[in-house]
C-alpha positions in Angstrom: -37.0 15.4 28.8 -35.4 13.6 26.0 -32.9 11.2 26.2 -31.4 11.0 23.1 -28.0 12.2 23.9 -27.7 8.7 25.5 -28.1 7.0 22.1 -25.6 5.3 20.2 -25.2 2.0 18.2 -23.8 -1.2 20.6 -20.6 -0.6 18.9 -20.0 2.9 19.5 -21.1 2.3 22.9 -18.0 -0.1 23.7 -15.7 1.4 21.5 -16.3 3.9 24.1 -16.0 1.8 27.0 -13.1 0.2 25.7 -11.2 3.9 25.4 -12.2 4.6 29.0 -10.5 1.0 30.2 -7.7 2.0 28.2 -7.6 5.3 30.1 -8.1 4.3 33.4 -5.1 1.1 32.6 -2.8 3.7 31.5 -3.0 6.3 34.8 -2.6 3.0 36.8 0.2 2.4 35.0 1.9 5.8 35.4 0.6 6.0 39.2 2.7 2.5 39.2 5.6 3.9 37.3 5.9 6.3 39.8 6.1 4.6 43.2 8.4 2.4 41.5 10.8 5.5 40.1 10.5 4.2 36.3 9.9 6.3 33.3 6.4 5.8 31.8 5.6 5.2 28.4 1.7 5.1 26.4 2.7 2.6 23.2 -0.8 3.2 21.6 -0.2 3.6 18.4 3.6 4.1 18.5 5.7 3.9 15.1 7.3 0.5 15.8 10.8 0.1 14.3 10.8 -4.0 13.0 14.4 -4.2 13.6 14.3 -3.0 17.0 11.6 -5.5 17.9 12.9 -7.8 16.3 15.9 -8.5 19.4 13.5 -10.1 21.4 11.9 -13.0 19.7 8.0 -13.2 20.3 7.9 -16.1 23.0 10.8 -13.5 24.6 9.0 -10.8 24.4 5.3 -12.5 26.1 7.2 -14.6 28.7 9.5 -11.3 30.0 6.0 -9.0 29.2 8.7 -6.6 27.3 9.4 -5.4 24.1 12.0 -2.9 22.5 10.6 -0.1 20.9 12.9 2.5 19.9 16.8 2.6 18.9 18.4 6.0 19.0 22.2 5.6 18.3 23.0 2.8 21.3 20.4 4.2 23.8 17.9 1.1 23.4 14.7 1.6 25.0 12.8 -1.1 26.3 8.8 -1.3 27.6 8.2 -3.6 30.6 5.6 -4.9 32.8 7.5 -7.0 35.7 10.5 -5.2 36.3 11.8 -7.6 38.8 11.2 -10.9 35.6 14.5 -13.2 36.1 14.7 -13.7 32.5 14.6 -9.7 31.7 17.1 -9.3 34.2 20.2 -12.1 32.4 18.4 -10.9 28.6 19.7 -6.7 30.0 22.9 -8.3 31.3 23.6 -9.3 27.6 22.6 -5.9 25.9 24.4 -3.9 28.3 27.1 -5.2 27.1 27.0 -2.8 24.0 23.8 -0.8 24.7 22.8 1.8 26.6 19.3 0.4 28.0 16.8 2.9 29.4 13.5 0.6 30.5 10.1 2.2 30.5 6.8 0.8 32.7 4.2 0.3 29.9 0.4 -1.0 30.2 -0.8 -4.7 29.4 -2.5 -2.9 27.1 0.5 -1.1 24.9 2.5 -4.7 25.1 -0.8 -6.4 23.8 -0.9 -4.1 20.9 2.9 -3.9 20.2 3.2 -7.5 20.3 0.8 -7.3 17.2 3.5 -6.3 15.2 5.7 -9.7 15.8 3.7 -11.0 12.5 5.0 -8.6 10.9 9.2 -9.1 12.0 9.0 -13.2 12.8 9.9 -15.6 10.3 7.5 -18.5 10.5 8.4 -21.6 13.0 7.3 -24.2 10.8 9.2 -27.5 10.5 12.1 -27.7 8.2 9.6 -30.2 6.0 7.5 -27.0 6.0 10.2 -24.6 4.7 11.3 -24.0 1.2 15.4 -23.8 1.1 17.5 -23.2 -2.2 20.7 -24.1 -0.5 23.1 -24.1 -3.2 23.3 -22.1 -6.5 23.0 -24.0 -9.8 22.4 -23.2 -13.4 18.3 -22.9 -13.1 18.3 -22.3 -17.2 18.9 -25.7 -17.8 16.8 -27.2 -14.6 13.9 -25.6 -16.0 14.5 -27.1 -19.5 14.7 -30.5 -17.6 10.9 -30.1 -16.4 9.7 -29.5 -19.8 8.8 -33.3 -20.9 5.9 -34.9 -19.2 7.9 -37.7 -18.4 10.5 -35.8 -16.3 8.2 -33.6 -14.7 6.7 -36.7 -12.6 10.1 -38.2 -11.3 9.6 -34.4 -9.4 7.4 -34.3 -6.4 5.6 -30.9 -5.6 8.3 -29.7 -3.0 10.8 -30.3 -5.0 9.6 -28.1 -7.9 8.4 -25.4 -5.7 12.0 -25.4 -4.3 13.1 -25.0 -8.3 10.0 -22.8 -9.2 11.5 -20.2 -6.4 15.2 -20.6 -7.3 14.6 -20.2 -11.0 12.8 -16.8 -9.7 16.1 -15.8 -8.1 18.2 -16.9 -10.7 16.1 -14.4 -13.1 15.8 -11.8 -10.8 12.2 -11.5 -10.9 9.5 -9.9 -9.3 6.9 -11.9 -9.7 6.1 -15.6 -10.2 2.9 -16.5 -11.9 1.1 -20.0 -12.4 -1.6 -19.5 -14.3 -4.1 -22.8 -15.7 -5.4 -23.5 -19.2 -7.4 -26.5 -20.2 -3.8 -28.9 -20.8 -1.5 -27.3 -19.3 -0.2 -24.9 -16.1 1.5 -21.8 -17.5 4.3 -20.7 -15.4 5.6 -16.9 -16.2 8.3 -14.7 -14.4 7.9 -11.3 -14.5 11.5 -9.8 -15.3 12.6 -6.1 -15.5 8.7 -5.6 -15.4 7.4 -8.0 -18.3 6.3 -11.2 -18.1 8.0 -13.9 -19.7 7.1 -17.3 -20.3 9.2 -20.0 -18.7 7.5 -23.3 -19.1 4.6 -25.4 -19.3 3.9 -27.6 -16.3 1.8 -31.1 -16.5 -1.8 -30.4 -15.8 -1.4 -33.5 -13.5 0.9 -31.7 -11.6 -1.8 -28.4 -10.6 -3.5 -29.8 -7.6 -0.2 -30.8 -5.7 2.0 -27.5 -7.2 -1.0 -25.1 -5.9 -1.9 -27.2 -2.5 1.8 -26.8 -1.4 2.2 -23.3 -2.1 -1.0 -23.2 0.2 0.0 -25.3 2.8 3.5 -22.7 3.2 1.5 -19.8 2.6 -1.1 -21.1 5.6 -4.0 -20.6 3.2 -7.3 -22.9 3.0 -6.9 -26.0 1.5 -10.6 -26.9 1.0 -11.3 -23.0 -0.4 -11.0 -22.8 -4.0 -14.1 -20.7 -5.2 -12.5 -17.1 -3.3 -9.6 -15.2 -3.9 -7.0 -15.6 -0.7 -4.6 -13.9 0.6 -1.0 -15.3 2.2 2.6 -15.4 3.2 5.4 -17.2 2.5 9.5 -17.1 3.7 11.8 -19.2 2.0 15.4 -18.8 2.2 17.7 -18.4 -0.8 21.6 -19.5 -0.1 20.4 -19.2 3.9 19.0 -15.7 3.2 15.1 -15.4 4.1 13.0 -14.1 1.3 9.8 -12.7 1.7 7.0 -13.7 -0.6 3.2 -12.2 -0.9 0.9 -14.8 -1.7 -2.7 -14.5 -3.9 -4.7 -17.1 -5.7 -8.1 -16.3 -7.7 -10.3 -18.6 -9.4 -10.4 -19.1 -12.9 -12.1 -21.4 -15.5 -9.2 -23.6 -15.1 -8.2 -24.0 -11.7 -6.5 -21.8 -9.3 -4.6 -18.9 -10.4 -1.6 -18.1 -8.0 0.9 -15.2 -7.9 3.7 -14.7 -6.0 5.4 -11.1 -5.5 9.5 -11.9 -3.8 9.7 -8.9 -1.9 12.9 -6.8 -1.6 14.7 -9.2 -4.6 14.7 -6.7 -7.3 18.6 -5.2 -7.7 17.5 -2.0 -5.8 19.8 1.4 -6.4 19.2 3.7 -3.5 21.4 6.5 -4.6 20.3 9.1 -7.1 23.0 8.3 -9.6 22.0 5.4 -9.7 18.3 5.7 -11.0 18.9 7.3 -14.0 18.1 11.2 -13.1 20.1 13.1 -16.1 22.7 15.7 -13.6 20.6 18.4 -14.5 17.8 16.4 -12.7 20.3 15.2 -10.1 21.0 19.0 -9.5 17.5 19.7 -8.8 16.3 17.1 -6.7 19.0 17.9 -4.3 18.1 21.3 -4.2 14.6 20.7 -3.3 15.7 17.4 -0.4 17.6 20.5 1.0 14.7 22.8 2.1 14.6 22.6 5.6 10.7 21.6 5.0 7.8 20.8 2.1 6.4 17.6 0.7 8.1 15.8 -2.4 5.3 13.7 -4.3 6.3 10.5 -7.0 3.9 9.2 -9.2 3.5 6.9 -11.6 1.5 3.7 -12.0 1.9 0.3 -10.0 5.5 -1.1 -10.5 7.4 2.3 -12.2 9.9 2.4 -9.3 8.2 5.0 -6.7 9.1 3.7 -3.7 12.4 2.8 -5.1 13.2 6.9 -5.7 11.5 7.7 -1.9 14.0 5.5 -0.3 17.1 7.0 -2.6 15.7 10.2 -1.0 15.8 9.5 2.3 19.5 7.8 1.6 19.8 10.9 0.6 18.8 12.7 3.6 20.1 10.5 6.1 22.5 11.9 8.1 23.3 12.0 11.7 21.0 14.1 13.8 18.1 13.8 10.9 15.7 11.9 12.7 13.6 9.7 9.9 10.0 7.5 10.2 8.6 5.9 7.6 5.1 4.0 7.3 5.2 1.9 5.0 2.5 -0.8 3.8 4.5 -3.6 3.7 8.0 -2.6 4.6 10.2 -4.1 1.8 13.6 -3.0 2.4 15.0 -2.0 5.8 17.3 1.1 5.8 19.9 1.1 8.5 19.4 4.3 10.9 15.7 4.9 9.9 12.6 4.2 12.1 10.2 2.3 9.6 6.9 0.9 10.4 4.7 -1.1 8.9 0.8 -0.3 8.9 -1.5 -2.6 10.5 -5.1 -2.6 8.8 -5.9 -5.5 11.3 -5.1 -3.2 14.3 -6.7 -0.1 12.9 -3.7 1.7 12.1 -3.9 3.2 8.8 -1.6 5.9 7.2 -3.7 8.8 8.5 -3.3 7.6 11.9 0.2 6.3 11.8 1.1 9.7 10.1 -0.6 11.9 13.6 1.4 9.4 15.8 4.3 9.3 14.2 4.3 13.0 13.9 4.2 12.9 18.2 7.3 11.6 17.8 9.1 14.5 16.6 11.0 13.4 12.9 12.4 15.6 10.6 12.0 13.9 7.9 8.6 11.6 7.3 7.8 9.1 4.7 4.0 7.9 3.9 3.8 5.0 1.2 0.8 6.4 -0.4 -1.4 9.2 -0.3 -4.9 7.5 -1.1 -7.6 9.9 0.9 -8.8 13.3 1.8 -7.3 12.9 5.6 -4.0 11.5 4.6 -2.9 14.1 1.9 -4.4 16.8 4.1 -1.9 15.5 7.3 1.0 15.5 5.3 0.8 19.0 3.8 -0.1 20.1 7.2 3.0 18.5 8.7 5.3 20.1 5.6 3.8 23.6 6.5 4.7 23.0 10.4 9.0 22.2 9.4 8.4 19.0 8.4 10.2 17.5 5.0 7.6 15.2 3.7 7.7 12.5 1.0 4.7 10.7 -0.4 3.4 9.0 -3.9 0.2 9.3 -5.3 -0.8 7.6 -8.4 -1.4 10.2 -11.1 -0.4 9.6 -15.4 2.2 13.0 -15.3 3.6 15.1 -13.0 1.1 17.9 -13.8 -1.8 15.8 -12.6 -0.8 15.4 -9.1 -2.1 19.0 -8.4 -5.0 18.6 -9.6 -5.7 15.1 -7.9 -5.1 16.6 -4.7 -7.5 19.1 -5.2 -10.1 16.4 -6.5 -9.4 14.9 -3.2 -10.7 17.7 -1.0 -7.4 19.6 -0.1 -7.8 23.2 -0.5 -4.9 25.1 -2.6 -4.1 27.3 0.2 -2.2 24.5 2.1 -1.5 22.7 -1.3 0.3 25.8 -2.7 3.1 26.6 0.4 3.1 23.0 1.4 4.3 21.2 -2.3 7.7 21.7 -2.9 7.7 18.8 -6.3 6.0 16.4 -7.8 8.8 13.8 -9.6 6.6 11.4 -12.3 8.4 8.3 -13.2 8.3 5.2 -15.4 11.2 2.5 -15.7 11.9 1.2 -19.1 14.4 -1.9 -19.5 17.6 -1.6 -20.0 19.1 -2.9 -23.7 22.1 -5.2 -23.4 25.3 -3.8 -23.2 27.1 -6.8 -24.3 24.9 -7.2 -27.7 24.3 -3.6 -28.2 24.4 -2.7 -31.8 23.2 0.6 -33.7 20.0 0.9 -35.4 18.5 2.6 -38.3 14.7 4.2 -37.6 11.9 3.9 -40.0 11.7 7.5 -41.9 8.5 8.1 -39.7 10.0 7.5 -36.5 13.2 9.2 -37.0 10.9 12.3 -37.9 8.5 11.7 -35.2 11.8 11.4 -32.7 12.9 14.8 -33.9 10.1 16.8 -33.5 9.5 15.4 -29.8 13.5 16.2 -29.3 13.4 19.4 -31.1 10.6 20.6 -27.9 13.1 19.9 -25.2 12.8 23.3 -23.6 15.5 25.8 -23.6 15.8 26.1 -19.8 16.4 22.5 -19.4 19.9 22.8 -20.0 20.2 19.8 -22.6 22.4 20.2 -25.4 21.2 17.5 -28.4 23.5 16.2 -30.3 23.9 17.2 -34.4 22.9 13.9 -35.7 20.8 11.2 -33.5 22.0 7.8 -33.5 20.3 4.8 -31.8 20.9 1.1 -30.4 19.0 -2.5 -30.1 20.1 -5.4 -28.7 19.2 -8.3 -30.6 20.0 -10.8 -27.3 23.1 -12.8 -26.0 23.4 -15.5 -24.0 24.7 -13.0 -21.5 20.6 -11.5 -21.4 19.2 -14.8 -21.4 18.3 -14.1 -25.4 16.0 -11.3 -24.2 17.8 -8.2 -25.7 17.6 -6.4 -22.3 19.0 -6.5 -18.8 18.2 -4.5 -15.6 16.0 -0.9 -15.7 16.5 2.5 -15.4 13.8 5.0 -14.5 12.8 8.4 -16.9 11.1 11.4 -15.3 9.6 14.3 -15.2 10.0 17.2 -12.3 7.6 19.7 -11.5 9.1 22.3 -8.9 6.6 24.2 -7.3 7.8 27.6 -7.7 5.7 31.4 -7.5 4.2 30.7 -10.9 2.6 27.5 -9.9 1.6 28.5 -6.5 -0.2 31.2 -8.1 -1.6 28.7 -10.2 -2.6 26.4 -7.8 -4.6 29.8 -6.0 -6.8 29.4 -8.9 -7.2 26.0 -9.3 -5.7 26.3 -13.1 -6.3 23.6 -15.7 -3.8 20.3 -16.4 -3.0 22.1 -19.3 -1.8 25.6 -17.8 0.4 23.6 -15.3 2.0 21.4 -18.3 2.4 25.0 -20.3 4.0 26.2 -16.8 6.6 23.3 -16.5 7.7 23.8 -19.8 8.3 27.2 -18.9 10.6 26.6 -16.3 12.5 24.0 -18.4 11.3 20.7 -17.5 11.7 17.7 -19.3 8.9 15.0 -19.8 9.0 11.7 -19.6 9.1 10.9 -23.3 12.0 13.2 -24.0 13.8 12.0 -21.0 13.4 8.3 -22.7 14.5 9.2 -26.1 17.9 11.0 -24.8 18.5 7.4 -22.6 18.1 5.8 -26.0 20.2 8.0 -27.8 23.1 7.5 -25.1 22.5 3.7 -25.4 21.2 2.8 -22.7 17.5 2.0 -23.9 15.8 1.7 -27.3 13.1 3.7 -28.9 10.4 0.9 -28.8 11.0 0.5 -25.1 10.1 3.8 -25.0 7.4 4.4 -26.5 6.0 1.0 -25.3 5.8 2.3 -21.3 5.2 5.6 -22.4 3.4 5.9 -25.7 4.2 8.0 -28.3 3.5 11.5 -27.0 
């Protein structure tokens, strides 16, 4: 008689005994929750809301064995392991004050893995010699021209022009800070409104101690320089922390480092806001109010995605709407919503945050990105079951979404019922209001500009103007000499009606869903950008450089 049923690799064995444990902890639990008259709660895998965990600090949180996991309203709900723990009892004295505080028995188990998330919420405990702090505003335009000379550059130790290095970021508004090596000299760039820009050259003297103190904040390895790493930093700008994603690769030169400041960038969350013509405005609201159906944004890295998902759920957030996001990392908290981070370190990916978070019965469901087969398949399950559903994918157009999910694995039937848009987006830079002049076109490009204007489609509802007239900014000192200031986002909206559905059915070519839109009026990216231009507040070169020239 065989035996092979038995089989299995050493890891599949104990992942196996590890669920039974888990099991067998968790009917203790509840057996224990019972004698005691408590509620019982399984946190495997919960949706974790950062803010809510966040009211217990960490060494709290393990000393009590508790953690808050869920705000609704003031009812705050707390797991706990020792009911009877005198420093639970005075911490629930304090937050009855102004909450409603139900308390729920929960495993060693669910408080091991919820107390994962703490990395995620706590702000590091370093020393104060360990912290950056920009504790007073200054004019960061002319510090920066103080570090250019050599000579003045060495009366600065490496703190110190860290400390300047992040300010100067603030004072820019960037997204990203850059220090990149050549053979004399350390470049440093800010990326601003999406381009990079050159800022200054530091002394190649000054590399070694610049890039070993962003590791020592970041908690990276010193003696590693031959790998890429990963790491995190929080400095705090006029006493306000600001998160910073740390990665260094090796180059012929020395260590390359960038730092993305997360959540810095002058974020709109309301629709008006981003730049949606009212037509546009008109129709995205008509779709957010379909009681279910997923809304997919694309676009490349860094064209304002996530930026239109949360105006959305602004948008959709209203009392009794109950919202969870998953988001990987959370950059901007949203009062009222339940958002929670993924954990690739605890095995909780966007396909199983989405089927846990989908226990917890939302209305309305965010997922950062759609990237596989099981993901996309989830979602459009969940926005067939009364779900609304928002997502991005990274596709060039609007049209190519539909395809890309089918590329993926998921079969039309459940993309066709289940897609209610797809929104494609780019941002382009805004020119100068202050320095804005007209501008007269080549010959060639006013001709070109026509003919791409003349194809806005009749059911768009755009009226063009008789004559076209455009702007530039040549630069003020009010845009730092750069011509431009802030961004504003151009799209593209694909509404899945009957005619796409059907052809969707038949798995249709890019091209017969691009004929299709048109058909139904939409307007595509490139004519959304030249109509900005023509109402001044971009220029045609901006246009065509993000999105070519059709």
């Amino acid at each position: 008689m065989s035996n092979h049923f038995l089989a299995g690799t050493p890891q599949e064995l104990q992942h196996a005994l590890d669920d039974v444990n888990r099991k067998m902890q968790e009917e203790e639990t509840k057996a224990k929750a019972a004698s005691l008259g408590l509620p019982y709660m399984d946190l495997h895998n919960f949706p974790v809301d950062l803010a809510v965990l966040g009211i217990f600090s960490e060494d709290e949180a393990k000393q009590m064995g508790a953690v808050p996991f869920y705000k609704d309203l003031n009812d705050l709900r707390i797991g706990i392991t020792e009911p009877e723990h005198p420093l639970l009892l005075a911490k629930l004295e304090d937050l009855r004050q102004h909450n409603k505080i139900s308390l729920y028995l929960i495993s060693q188990r669910s408080l091991a893995q919820t107390m994962r998330f703490y990395r995620k919420v706590a702000r590091p405990t370093a020393a104060r010699e360990e912290t950056v702090r920009v504790e007073k505003e200054q004019d960061y335009a002319a510090a920066l021209k103080g570090l250019v000379p050599e000579s003045e550059q060495k009366k600065l130790n490496a703190s110190q022009l860290v400390e300047t290095m992040f300010g100067a970021g603030m004072f820019y508004k960037s997204s990203d800070i850059h220090l990149e090596p050549e053979d004399h000299f350390v470049k440093l760039r800010f990326r601003v409104d999406g381009v990079l820009q050159d800022v200054l050259h530091l002394s190649k003297d000054l590399q070694r101690a610049v890039v070993t103190r962003i590791k020592v904040l970041s908690k990276l390895k010193l003696n590693v320089e031959n790998v890429p790493q990963d790491g995190r930093i929080t400095f705090y700008y006029l006493d306000r922390p600001i998160d910073v994603r740390v990665s260094t690769l090796p180059s012929a030169y020395g260590e390359e480092v960038v730092m993305r400041l997360l959540g810095t960038g002058a974020v709109n969350l309301h629709l008006k806001d981003l730049g949606f013509r009212p037509e546009q405005q008109g129709l995205v609201r008509h779709i957010l109010s379909k009681p279910n159906g997923c809304v997919i944004t694309t676009g490349p890295t860094g064209s304002g995605k996530t930026t239109s998902l949360y105006a959305f759920l602004n948008e959709l957030n209203e009392p009794g709407v109950k919202i969870i996001t998953l988001e990987d990392p959370v950059e901007y908290k949203l009062e009222g919503i339940v958002q929670t981070p993924i954990d690739h370190t605890a095995d909780f990916d966007f396909a199983k945050g989405l089927r846990a978070i989908l226990r917890q019965d939302p209305d309305v469901v965010m997922v950062g990105e759609i990237r596989d087969q099981e993901t996309a398949e989830v979602a459009l399950q969940a926005a067939l079951t009364g779900h609304m559903v928002l997502s991005t994918l990274h596709t060039n157009d609007a049209a190519g979404a539909i395809p890309r999910l089918i590329n993926m694995g998921v079969k039309p039937f459940i993309i066709g019922p289940a897609l209610s848009a797809v929104v494609a987006q780019r941002l382009v830079r805004r020119i100068c209001q202050d320095c804005k002049t007209t501008v007269r076109l080549a010959p060639n490009v006013a001709e070109k500009i026509t003919y791409i204007l003349k194809q806005v489609p009749p059911g768009s509802g755009i009226k063009l103007p008789k004559t076209f007239q455009f702007y530039h900014s040549p630069g003020c000192a009010k845009c730092n000499n750069l011509g431009y200031k802030g961004r504003v986002g151009i799209y593209e909206i694909l509404e899945v009606t009957d005619a796409v559905q059907q052809l969707i059915m038949k798995e249709a070519s890019m091209a017969e869903f691009k004929q299709q839109a048109v058909n139904q009026g939409m307007l595509a990216m490139l004519q959304d950008g030249l109509l900005k231009a023509l109402d001044g507040l971009t220029d045609v070169e901006e246009v065509f450089r993000v999105v070519g020239e059709g």
